[in-house]
C-alpha positions in Angstrom: -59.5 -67.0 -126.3 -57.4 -67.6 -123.6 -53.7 -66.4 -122.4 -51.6 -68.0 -119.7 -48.3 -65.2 -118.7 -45.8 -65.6 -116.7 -42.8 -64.0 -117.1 -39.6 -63.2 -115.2 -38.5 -60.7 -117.7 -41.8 -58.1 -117.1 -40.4 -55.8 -119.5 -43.8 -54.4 -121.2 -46.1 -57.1 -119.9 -48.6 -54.7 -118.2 -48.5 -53.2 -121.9 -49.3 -56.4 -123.6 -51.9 -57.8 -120.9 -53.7 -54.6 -121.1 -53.9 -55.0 -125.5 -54.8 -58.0 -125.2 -57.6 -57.6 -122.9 -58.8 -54.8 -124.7 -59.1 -57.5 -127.6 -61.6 -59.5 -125.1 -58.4 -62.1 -124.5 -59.1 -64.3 -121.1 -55.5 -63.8 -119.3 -54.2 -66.5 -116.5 -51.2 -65.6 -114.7 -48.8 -66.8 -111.7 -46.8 -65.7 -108.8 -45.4 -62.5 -109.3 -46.8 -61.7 -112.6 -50.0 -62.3 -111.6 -49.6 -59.6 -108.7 -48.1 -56.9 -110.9 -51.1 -57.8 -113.7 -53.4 -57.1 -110.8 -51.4 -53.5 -109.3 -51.7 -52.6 -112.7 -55.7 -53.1 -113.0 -55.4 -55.6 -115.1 -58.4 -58.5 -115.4 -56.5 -62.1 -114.5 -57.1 -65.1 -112.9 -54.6 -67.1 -110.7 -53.1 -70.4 -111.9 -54.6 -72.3 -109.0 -58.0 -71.0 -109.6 -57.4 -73.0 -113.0 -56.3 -75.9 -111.9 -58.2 -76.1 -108.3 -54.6 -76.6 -107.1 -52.7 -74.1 -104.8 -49.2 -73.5 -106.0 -47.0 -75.2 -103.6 -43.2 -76.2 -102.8 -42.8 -72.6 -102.7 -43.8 -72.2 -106.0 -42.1 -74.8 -107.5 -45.0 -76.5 -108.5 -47.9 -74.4 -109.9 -48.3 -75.1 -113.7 -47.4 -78.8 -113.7 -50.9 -80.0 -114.3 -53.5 -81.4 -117.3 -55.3 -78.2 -117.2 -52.5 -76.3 -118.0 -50.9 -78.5 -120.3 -53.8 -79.9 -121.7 -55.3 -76.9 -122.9 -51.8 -76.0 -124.6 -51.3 -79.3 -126.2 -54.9 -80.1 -127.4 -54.8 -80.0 -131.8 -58.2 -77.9 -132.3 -58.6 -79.6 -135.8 -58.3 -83.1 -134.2 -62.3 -84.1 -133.0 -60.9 -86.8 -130.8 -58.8 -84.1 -128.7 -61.8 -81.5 -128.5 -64.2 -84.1 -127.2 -61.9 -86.0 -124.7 -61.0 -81.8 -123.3 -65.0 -81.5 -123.2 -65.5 -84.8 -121.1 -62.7 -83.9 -118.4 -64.0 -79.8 -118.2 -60.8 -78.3 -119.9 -60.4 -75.3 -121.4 -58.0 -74.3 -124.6 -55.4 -71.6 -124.2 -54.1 -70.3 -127.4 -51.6 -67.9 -126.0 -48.3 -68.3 -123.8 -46.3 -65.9 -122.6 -43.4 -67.1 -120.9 -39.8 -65.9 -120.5 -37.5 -68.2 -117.5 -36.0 -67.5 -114.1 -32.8 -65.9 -114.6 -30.2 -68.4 -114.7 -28.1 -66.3 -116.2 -28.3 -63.2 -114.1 -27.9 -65.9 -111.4 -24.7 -67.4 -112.2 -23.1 -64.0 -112.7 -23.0 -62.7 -109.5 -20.6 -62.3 -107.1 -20.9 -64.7 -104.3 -23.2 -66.6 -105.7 -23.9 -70.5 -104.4 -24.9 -73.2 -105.7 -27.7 -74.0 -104.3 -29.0 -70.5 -105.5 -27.9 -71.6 -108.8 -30.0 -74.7 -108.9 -32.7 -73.1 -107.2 -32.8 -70.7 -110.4 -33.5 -73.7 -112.9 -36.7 -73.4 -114.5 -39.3 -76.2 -114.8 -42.5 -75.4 -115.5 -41.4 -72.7 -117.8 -39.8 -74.3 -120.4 -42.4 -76.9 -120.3 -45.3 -74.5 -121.3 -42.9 -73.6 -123.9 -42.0 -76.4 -125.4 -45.9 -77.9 -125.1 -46.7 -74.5 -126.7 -44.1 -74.8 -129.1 -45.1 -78.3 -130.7 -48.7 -77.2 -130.9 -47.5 -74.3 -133.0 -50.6 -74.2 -135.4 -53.1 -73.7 -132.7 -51.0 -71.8 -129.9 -48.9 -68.6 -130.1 -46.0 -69.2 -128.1 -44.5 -65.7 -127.0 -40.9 -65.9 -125.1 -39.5 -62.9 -126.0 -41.2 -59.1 -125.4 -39.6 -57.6 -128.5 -42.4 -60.0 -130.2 -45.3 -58.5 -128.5 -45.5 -55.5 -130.9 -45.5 -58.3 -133.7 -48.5 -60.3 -132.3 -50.6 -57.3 -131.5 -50.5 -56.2 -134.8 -51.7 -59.0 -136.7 -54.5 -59.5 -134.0 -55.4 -56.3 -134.5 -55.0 -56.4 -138.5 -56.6 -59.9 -138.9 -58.3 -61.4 -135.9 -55.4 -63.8 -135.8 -51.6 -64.3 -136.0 -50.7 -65.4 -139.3 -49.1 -69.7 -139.0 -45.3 -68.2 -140.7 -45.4 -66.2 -137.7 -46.4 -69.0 -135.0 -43.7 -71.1 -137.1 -41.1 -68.2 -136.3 -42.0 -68.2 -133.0 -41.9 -72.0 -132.4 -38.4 -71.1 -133.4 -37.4 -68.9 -131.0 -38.9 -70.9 -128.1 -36.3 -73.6 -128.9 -33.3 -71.9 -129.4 -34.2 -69.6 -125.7 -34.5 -73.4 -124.1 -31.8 -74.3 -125.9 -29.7 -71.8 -124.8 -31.0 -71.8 -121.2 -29.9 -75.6 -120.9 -26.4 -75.3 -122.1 -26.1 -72.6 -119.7 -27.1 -75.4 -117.0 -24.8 -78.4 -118.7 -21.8 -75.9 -118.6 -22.3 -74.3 -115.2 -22.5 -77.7 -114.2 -19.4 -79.1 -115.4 -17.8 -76.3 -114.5 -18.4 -76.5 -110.5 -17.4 -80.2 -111.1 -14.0 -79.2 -112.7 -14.2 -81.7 -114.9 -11.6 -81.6 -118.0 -12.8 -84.5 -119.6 -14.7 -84.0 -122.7 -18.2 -85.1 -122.8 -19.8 -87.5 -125.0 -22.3 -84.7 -126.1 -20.4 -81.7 -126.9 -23.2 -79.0 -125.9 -22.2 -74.9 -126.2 -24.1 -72.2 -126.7 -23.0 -68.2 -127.8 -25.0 -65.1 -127.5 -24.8 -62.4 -130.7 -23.1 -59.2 -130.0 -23.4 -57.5 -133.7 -23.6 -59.1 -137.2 -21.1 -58.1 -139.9 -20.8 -56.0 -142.6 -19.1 -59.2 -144.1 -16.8 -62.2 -143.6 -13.7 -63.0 -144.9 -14.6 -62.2 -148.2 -17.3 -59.6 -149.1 -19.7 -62.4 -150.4 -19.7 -64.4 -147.3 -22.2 -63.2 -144.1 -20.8 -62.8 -140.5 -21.5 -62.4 -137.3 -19.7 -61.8 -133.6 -21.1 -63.9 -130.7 -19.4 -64.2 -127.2 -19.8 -67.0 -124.7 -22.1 -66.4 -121.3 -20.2 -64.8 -118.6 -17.7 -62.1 -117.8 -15.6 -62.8 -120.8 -13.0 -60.6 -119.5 -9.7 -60.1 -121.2 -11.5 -60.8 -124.5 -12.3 -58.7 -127.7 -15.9 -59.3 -126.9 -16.2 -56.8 -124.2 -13.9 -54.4 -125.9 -14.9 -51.1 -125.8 -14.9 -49.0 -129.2 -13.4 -45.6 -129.0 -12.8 -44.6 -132.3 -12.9 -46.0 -136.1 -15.1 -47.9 -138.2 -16.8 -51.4 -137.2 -14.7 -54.3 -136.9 -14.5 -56.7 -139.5 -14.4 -60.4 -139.0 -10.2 -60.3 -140.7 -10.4 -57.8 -138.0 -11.3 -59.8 -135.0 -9.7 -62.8 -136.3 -6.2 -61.3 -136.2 -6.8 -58.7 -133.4 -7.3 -62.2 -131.3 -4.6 -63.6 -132.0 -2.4 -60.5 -131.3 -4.2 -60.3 -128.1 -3.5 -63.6 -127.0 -0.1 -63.0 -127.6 0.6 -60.4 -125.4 -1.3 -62.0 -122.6 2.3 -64.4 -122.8 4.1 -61.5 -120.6 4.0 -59.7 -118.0 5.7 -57.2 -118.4 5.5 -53.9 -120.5 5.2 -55.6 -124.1 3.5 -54.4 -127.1 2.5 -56.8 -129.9 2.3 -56.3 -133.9 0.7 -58.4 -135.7 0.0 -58.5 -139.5 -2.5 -61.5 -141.4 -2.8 -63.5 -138.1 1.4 -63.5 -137.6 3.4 -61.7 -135.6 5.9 -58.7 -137.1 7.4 -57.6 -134.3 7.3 -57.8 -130.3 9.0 -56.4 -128.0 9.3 -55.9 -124.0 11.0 -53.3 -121.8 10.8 -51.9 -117.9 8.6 -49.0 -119.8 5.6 -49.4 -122.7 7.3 -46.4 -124.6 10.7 -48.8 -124.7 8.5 -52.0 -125.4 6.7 -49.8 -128.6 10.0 -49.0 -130.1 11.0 -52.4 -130.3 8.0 -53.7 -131.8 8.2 -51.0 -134.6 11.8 -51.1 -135.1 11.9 -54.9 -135.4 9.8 -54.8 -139.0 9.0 -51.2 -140.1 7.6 -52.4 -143.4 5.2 -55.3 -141.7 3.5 -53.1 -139.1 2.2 -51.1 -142.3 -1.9 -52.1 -141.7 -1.2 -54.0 -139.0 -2.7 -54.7 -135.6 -1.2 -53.3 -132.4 -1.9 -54.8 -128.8 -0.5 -53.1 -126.0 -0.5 -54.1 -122.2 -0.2 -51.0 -120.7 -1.2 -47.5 -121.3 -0.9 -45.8 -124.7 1.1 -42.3 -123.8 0.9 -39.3 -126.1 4.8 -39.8 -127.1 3.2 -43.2 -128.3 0.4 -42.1 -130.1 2.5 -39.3 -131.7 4.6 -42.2 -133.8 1.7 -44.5 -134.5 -0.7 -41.9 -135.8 2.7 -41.6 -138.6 2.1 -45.3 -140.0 -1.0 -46.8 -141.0 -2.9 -49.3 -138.5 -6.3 -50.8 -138.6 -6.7 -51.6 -134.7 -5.2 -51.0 -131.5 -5.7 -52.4 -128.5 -4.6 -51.2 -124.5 -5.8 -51.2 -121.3 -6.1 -47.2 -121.6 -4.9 -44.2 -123.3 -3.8 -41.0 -121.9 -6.3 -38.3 -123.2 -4.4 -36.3 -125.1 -2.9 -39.7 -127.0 -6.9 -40.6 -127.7 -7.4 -37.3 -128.9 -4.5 -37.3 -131.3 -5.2 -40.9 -132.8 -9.6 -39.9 -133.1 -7.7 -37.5 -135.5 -7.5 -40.9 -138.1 -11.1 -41.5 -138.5 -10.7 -44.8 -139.7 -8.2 -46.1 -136.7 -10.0 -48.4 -135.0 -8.8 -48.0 -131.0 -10.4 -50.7 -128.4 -10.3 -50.0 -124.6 -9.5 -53.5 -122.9 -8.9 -52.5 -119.0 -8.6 -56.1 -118.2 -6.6 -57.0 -121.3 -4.1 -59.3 -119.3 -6.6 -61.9 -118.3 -6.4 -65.2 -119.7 -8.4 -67.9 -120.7 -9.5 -70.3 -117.9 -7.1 -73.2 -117.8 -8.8 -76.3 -119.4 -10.8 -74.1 -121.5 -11.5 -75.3 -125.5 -10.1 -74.4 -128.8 -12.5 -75.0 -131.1 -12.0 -75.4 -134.8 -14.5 -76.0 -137.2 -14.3 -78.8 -140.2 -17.1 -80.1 -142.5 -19.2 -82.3 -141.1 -18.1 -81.2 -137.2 -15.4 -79.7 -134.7 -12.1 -80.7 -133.5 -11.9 -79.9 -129.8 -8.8 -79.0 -127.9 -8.0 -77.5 -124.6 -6.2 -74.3 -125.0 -2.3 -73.8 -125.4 -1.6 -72.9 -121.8 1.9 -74.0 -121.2 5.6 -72.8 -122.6 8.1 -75.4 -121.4 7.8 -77.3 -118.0 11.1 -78.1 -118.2 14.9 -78.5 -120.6 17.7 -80.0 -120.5 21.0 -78.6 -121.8 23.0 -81.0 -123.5 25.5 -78.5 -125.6 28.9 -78.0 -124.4 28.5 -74.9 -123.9 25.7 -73.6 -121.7 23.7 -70.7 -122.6 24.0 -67.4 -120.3 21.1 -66.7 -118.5 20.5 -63.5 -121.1 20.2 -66.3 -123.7 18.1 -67.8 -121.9 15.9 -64.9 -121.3 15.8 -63.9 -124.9 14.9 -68.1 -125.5 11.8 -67.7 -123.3 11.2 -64.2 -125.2 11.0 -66.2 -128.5 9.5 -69.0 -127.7 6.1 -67.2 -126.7 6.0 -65.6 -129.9 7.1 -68.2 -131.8 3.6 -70.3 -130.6 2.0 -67.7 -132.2 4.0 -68.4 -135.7 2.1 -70.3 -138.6 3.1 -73.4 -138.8 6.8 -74.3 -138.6 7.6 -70.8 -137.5 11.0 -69.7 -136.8 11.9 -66.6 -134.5 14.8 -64.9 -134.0 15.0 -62.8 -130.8 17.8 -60.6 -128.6 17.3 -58.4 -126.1 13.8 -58.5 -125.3 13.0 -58.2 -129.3 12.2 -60.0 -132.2 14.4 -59.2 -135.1 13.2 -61.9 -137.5 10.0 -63.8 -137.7 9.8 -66.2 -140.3 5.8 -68.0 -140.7 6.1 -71.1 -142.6 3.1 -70.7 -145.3 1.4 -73.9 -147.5 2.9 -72.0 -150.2 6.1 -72.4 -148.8 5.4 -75.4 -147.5 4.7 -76.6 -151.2 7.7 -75.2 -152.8 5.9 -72.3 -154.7 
């Protein structure tokens, strides 16, 4: 039997290679895998003393070729396919090993170009997978190194790896190039600032913890996050206290959060069942709190608090007196984290760049049955008015207009919000009960 690696990702390979020659497994390698097989003492032979080929185009081209892709696609149990690989001198190989250049990585830094972006598209690799990958029954296709433990053991159990877990790893392979495209398609359409939508809606998410539950303890649930920086979002939050989030958890923690990213100044955010209870702003965050408390005392009760400064001990002291289930700030000063830790179940998220918004032209996505609506976010308050009352409003109505009109976006339906002085003093959601007449 026969092995082709090469990896990017080296992360155990020497392990591996080493397990798998001790199991008299032929290994073929490239580039830089090859190298470190080779440091390591490991038995390989070079790609282009396979193919008779030198790798070439500065290694751009090195496992393009029937020898390669031939002995990966070749169905053992069809005669025809043995006997034409026997007529043109090819070898099978029955075990790839291949992880992809690191587009990712790439289009994360700072700085980066381009043309190192494009440079950093794999070709040959997700071509060995995906020839691997059809040919499932008679190849074991191998993309992540978690799996190595996996495949050792049943070589070492059976002789072989079982077909349910070449099928699982078929699966894998697709959703890694899968994923590794999307990454391409939106990078893409990204540096061409395009805000069209395309005709092939193509996104892709990576996991960041599954769920106790969903929004109802029968259902499953899981958090992913998009591919980048993600900053300002709930993704990257950092947990300092309380139990795990729950999906009613993040879905109205979100939408608190998004709130307050409407102002600018000190501002803290309440939020109960998705709606906001109370908001308020002041020149200081202890000012801003008081507001957003006094405007509905009862709401607030298991609600969700966003703030957009630091949380200060005098703070802390008055929160840890009502029940919450999240809050979220840039920071807290020590001795306010120490006092709030003191409610085991408090669940306090450090967000240091908690005022960043979304990228202008960026999607709302909802989800119906059968497929998505698509949206570009809600980025805009009022371009311009006209006031066609007698009387003019002052320019503190005006203010307090502005004030209510961010939150009042964030309102159910046909919300209605009363504001004065920087707070909101009544915040009425419109429900489908309501809505109904119930």
């Amino acid at each position: 039997m026969r092995a082709l690696i090469s990896v990017s990702d080296k992360t155990g390979i020497v392990e591996f290679a080493k397990e798998l020659n001790a199991l008299g497994i032929e290994i073929i390698s490239t580039g830089g895998t090859y190298k470190k097989l080779k440091e390591a003492g490991i038995n390989a032979m070079e790609i282009s003393e396979l193919t008779g080929f030198p790798e070439c185009l500065d290694g751009r081209v090195k496992t393009l070729h029937p020898k390669v892709h031939a002995g990966i696609l070749a169905m053992r149990g069809k005669e025809e396919h043995m006997n034409q690989l026997k007529d043109l001198g090819i070898d099978t190989i029955d075990f790839v090993v291949v992880n992809l250049y690191p587009f990712k990585q790439t289009i994360l830094k700072e700085g980066v170009t381009r043309a190192e972006c494009v440079e950093n598209i794999d070709i040959g690799g997700p071509t060995m997978l995906r020839s691997a990958a059809k040919n499932y029954q008679d190849v074991t296709v191998i993309t992540d190194p978690n799996d190595y433990e996996i495949v050792l053991k049943e070589l070492k159990e059976n002789g072989a790896v079982s077909l349910d877990t070449k099928f699982y790893l078929m699966n894998k392979v697709f959703e890694h190039t899968a994923n590794y495209d999307a990454m391409i398609c939106n990078y893409l359409k990204n540096e061409r600032h395009d805000d069209s939508f395309p005709q092939a809606l193509t996104l892709t998410y990576e996991k960041v913890q599954e769920m106790r539950y969903g929004e109802n303890p029968h259902q499953k649930a899981a958090l992913y996050k998009e591919i980048g920086k993600c900053e300002g979002t709930l993704t990257i939050a950092k947990q300092l206290n309380g139990k795990e989030l729950s999906f009613n958890n993040i879905n109205d923690t979100n939408g608190a959060l998004e709130l307050l990213k409407e102002f600018e100044e000190p501002t803290v955010v309440a939020c109960k069942h998705g709606n906001p209870c109370g908001v308020g702003s002041a020149s200081d965050i202890y000012e801003a709190w008081k507001k957003a408390f006094s405007a509905d005392k009862t709401s607030i009760f298991g609600g969700i608090v966003t703030v957009n400064r630091e949380v200060t001990l005098k703070m802390a002291e008055e929160m840890k007196e009502i029940f919450l289930e999240v809050i979220v700030a840039p920071s807290f000063e020590e001795e306010a984290l120490e006092l709030l830790k003191q409610k085991k179940n408090l669940r306090l998220l450090e967000l240091p760049s908690i005022s960043v918004k979304q990228k202008e032209g960026s999607y709302d996505i909802k989800k119906i049955n059968g497929g998505v609506i698509v949206q570009t976010i809600d980025s805009k308050l009022l371009d311009d008015y006209k006031v066609v009352t007698d009387r003019k409003p002052t320019d503190k109505e005006l203010e307090d207009m502005m004030f209510g009109l961010k939150v009042v976006k964030f309102a159910k339906s046909n919300g209605i919000v009363l504001a004065k002085d920087k707070q909101t003093i009544g915040i009425g959601p419109r429900t489908s009960k309501s809505y109904m007449g119930c």
